[in-house]
C-alpha positions as a Markdown table, in Angstrom:
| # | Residue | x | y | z |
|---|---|---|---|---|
| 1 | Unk | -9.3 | -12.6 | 23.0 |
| 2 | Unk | -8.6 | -9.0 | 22.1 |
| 3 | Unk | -5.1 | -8.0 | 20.8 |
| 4 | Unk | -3.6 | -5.2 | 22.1 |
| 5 | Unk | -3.0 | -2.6 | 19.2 |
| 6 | Unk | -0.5 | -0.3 | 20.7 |
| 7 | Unk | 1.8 | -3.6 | 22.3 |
| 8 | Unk | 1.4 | -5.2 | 18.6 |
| 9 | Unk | 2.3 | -2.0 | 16.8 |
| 10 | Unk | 6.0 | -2.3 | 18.8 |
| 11 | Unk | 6.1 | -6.0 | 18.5 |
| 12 | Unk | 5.7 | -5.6 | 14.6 |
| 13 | Unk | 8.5 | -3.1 | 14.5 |
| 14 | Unk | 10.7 | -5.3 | 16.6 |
| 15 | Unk | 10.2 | -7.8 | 13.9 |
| 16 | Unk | 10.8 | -4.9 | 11.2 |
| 17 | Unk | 14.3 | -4.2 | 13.1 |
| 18 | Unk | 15.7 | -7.6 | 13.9 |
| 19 | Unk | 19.3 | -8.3 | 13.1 |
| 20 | Unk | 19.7 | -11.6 | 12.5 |
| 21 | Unk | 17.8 | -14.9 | 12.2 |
| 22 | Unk | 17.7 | -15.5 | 16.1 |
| 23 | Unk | 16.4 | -12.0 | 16.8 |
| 24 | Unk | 14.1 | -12.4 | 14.3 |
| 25 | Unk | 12.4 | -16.1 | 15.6 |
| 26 | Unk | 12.4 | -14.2 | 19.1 |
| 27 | Unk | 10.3 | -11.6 | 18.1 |
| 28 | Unk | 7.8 | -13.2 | 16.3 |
| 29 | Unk | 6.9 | -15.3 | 19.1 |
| 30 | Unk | 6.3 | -12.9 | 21.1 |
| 31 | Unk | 4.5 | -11.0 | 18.7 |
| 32 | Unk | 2.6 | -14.4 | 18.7 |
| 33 | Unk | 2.1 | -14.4 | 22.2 |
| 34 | Unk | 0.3 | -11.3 | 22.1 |
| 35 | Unk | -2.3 | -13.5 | 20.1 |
| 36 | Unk | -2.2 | -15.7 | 22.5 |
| 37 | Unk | -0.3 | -18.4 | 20.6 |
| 38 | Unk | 2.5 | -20.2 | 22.0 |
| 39 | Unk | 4.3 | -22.1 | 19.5 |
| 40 | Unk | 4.7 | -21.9 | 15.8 |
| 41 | Unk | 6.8 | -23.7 | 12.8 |
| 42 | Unk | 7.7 | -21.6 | 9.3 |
| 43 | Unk | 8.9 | -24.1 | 6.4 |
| 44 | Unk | 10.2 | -22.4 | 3.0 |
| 45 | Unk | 10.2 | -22.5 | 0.0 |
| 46 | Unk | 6.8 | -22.9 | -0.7 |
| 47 | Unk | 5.3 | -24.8 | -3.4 |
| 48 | Unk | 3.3 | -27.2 | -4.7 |
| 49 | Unk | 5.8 | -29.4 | -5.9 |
| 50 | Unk | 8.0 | -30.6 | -2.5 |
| 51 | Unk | 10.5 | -33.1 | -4.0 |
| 52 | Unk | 13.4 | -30.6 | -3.1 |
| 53 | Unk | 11.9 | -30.7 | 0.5 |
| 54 | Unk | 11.4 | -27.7 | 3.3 |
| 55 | Unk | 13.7 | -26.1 | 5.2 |
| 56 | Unk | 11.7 | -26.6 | 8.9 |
| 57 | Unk | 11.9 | -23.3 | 11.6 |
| 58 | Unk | 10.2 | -24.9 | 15.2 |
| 59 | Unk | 9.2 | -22.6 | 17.5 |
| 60 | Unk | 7.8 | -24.3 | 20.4 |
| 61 | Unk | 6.9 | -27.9 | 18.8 |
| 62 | Unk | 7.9 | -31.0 | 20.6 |
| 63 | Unk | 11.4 | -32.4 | 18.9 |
| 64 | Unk | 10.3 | -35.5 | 18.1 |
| 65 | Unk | 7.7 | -33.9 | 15.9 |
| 66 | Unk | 10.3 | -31.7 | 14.2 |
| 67 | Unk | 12.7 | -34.9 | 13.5 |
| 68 | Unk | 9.6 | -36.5 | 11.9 |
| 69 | Unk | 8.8 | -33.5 | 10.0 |
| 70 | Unk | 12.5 | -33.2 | 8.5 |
| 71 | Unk | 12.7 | -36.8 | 7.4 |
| 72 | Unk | 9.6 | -37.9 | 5.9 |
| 73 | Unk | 6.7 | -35.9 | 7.0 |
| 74 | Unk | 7.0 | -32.5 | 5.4 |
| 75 | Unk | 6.1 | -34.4 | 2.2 |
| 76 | Unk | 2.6 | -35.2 | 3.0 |
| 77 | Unk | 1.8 | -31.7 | 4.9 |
| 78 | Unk | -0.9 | -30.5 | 3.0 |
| 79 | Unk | -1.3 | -27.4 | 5.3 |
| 80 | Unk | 1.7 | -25.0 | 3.5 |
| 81 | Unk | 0.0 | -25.9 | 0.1 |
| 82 | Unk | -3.4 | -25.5 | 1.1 |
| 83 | Unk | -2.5 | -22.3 | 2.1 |
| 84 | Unk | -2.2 | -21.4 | -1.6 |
| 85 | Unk | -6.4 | -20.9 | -1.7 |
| 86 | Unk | -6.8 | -18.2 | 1.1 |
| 87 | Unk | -6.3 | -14.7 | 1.0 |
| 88 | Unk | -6.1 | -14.9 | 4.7 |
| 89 | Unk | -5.0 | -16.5 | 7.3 |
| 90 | Unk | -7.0 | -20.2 | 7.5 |
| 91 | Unk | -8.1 | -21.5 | 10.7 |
| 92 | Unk | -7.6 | -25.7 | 10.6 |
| 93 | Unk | -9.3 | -28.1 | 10.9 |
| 94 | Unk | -12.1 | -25.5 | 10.2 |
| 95 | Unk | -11.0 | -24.4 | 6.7 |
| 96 | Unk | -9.6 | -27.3 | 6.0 |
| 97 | Unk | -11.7 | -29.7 | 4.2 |
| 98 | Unk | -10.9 | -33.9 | 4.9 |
| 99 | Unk | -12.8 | -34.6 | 1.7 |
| 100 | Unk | -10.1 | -32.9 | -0.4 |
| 101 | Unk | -7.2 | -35.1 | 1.8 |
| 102 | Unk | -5.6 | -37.8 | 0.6 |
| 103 | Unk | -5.2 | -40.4 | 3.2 |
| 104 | Unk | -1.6 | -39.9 | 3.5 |
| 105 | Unk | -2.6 | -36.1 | 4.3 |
| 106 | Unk | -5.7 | -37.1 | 6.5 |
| 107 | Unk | -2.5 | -39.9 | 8.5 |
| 108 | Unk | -0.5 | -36.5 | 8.7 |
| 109 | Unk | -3.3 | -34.4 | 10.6 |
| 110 | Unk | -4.1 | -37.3 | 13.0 |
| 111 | Unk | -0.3 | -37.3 | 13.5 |
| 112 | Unk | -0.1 | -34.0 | 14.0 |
| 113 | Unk | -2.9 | -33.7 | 16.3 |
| 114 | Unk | -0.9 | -36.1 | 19.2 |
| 115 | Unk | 2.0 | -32.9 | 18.9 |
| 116 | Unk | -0.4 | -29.9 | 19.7 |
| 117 | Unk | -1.5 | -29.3 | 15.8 |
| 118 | Unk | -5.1 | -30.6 | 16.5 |
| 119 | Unk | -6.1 | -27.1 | 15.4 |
| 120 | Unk | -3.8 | -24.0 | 14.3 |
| 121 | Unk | -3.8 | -21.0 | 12.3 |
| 122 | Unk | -2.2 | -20.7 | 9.2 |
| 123 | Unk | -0.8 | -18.2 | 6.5 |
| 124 | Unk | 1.3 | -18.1 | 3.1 |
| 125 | Unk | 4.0 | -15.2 | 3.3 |
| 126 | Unk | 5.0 | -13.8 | 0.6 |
| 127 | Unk | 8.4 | -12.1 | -0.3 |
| 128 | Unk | 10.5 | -9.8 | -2.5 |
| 129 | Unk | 11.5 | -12.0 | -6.4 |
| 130 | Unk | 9.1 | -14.6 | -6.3 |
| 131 | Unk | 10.0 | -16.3 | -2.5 |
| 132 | Unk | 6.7 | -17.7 | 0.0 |
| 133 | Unk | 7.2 | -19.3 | 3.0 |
| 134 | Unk | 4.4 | -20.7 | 5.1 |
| 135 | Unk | 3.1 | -19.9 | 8.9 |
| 136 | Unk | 2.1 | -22.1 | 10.5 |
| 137 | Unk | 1.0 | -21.7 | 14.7 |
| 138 | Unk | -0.7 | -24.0 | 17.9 |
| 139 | Unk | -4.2 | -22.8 | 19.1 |
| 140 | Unk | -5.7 | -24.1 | 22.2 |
| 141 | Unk | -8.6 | -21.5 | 22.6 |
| 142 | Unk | -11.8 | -23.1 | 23.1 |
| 143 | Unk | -13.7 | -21.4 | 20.4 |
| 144 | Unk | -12.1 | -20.5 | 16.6 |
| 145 | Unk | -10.2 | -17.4 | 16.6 |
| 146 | Unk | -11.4 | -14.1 | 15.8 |
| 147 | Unk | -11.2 | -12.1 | 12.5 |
| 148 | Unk | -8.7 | -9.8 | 14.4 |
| 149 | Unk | -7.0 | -12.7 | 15.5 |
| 150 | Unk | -6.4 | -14.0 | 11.4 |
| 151 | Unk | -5.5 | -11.4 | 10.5 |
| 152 | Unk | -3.0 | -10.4 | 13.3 |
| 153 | Unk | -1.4 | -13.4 | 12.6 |
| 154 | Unk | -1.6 | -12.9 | 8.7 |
| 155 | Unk | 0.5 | -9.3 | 9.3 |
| 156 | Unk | 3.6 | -11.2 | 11.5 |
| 157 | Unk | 3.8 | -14.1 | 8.8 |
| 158 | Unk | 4.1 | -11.1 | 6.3 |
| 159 | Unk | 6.3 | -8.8 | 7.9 |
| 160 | Unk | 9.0 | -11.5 | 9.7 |
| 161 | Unk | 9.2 | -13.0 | 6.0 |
| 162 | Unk | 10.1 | -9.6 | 4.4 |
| 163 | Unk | 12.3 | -9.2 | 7.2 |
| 164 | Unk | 14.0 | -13.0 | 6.6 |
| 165 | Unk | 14.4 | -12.5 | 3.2 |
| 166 | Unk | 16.4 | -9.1 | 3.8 |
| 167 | Unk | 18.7 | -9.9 | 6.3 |
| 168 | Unk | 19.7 | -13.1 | 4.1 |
| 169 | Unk | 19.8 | -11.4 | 1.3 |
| 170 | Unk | 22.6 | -9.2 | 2.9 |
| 171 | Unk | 24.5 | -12.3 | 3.2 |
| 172 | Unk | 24.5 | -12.7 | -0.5 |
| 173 | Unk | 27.0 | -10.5 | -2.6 |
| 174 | Unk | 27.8 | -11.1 | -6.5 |
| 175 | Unk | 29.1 | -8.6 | -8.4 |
| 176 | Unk | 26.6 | -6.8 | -10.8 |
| 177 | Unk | 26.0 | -7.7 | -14.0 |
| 178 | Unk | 26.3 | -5.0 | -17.0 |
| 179 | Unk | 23.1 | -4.1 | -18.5 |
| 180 | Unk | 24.2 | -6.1 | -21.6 |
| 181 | Unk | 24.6 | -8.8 | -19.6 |
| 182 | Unk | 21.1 | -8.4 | -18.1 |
| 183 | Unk | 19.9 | -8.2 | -21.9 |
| 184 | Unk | 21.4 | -11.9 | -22.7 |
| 185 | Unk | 20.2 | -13.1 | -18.9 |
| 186 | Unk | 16.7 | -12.3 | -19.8 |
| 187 | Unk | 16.7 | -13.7 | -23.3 |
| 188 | Unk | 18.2 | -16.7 | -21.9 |
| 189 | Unk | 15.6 | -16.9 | -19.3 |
| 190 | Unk | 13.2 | -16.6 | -22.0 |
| 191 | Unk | 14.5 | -19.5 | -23.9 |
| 192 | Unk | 16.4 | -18.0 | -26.9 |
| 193 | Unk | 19.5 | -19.9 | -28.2 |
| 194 | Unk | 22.7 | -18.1 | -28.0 |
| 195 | Unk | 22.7 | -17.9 | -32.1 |
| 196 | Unk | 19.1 | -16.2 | -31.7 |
| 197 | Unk | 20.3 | -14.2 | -29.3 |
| 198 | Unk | 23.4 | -13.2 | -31.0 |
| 199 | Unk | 20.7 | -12.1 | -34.6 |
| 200 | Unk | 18.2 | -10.1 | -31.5 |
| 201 | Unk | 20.9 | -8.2 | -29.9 |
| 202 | Unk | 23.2 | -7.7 | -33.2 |
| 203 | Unk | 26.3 | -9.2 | -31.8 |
| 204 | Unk | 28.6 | -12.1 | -33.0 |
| 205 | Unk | 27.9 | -15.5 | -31.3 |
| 206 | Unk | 31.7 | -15.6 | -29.7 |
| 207 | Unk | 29.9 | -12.2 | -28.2 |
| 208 | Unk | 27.2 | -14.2 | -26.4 |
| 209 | Unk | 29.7 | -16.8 | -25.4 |
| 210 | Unk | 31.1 | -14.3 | -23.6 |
| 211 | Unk | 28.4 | -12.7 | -22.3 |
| 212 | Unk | 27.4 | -16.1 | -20.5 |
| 213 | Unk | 30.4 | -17.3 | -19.6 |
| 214 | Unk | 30.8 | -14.1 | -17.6 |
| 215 | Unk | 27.0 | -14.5 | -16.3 |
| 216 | Unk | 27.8 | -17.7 | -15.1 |
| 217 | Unk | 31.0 | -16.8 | -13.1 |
| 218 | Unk | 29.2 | -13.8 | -11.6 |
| 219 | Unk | 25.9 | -16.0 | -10.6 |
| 220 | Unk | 28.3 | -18.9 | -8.9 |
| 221 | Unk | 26.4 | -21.1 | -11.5 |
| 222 | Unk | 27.7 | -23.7 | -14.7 |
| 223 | Unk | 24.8 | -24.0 | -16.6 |
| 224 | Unk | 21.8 | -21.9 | -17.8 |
| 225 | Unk | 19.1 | -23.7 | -15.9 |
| 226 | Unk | 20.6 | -22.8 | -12.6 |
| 227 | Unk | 21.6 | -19.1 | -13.7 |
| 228 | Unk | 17.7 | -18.7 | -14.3 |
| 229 | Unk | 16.7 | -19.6 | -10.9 |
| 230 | Unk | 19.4 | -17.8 | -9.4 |
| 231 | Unk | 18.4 | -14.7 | -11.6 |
| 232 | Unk | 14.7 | -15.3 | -10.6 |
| 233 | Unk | 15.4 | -15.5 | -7.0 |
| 234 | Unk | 17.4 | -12.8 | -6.7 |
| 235 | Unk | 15.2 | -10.4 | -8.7 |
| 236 | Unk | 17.4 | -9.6 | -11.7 |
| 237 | Unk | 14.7 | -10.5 | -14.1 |
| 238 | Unk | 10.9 | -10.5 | -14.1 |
| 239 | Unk | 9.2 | -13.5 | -14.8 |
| 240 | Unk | 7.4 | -14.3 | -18.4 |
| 241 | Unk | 4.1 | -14.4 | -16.2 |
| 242 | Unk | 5.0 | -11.0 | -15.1 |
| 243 | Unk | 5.8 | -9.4 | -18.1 |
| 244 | Unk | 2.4 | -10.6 | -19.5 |
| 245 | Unk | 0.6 | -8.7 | -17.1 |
| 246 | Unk | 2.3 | -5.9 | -17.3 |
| 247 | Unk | 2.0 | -6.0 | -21.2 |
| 248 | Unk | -1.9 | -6.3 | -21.0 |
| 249 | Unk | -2.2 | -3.6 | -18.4 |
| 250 | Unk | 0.1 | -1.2 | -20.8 |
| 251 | Unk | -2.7 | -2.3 | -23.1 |
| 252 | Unk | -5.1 | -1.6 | -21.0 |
| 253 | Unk | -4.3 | 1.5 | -19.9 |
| 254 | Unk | -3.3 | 3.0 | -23.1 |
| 255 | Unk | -5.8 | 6.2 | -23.8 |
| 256 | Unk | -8.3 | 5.1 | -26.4 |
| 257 | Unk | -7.7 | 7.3 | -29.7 |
């Protein structure tokens, strides 16, 4: 199947321009459809880890399948996390290798099979501070799907996530933080205690006190842990893994004297 360029090109930009969650889940199907592709799921966050469970998006799935998925499935799903190892799109069962299955994730595939999932086409998406979500779609072609196909499908996962995180991050409003208070954010991020803070930054521990008390009320949190994730999801401070690669690029890329 060949994708039509010019129809994708407006699809993509309808996806770009949606308002609102709705909009958004209507325009990437048909985007989708283009491909040839009639139903699709998204699950977010996405990580290795799923004790704090998925938020499920179906798009075309029987219901009974998306009941079992929200109550005890999504934990054995090894597509979203498989995901992790392409670059690409991934084309199941294909790409997927049963070896590497536990037989709780080899159950889920035969599961999912009996609810049109025998084979599909998957993708990680990636947004702004650190968010991934995870693409998944149907396909009943007869043969595997093109290259064009993959990555067709690899561009809407990317740009309806971008577009999902903005318009719910222009739900979100807290009031800014002062750049001192950005200082004692990151340091607490970073691990410091508030008296090593207090010696880094030169200021009296009643200072940092301060400083987090007033982090806290403007993050909507009570405790540090929580103010770090809230900081890290909404991109007030880089990551220590970031800031080590930017280090050893500086590094790098320093001219050689």
């Amino acid at each position: 199947m060949q994708v039509n360029n010019d129809a994708m090109t407006r699809a993509l930009g309808a996806i770009r321009d949606a308002t609102d969650v709705a909009g958004l889940r209507t325009e990437v199907m048909h985007a989708l459809g283009l491909c040839g592709i009639d139903a699709a799921f998204f699950v977010a966050p996405l990580a290795r880890d799923m004790r704090a469970g998925r938020l499920l998006t179906n798009m075309g799935f029987p219901r009974v399948w998306e009941r079992h998925y929200r109550a005890r499935l999504h934990f054995v799903d090894p597509l979203p996390t498989l995901s992790f190892d392409f670059s690409n799109a991934f084309f199941w069962p294909e790409d997927v290798h049963s070896g590497k299955l536990s037989k709780q994730e080899r159950r889920y595939m035969e599961i999912a099979s009996q609810y049109g999932l025998a084979c599909g086409i998957g993708v990680a998406c990636y947004g702004p501070h650190g968010r991934a979500g995870f693409l998944g779609t149907a396909w009943t072609g007869d043969i595997r799907p093109s290259d064009n196909i993959l990555l067709t499908v690899h561009q809407i996962g990317q740009t309806s996530f971008q577009r999902y995180c903005q318009i719910m991050r222009e739900h979100i409003d807290i009031t800014p933080l002062s750049n001192r208070e950005l200082e004692v954010l990151g340091w607490m991020c970073s691990g410091k205690s508030n008296p090593a803070m207090a010696e880094i930054i030169g200021v009296s521990r009643s200072s940092i006190d301060a400083y987090i008390r007033r982090i806290f009320a403007k993050l909507g949190t009570t405790d540090r842990t929580a103010a770090c994730v809230r900081a890290y999801s909404l991109g007030l401070i880089a990551s220590q893994e970031v800031v080590t690669l930017v280090e050893k690029a500086r590094v790098r890329d320093e001219p050689r004297r």
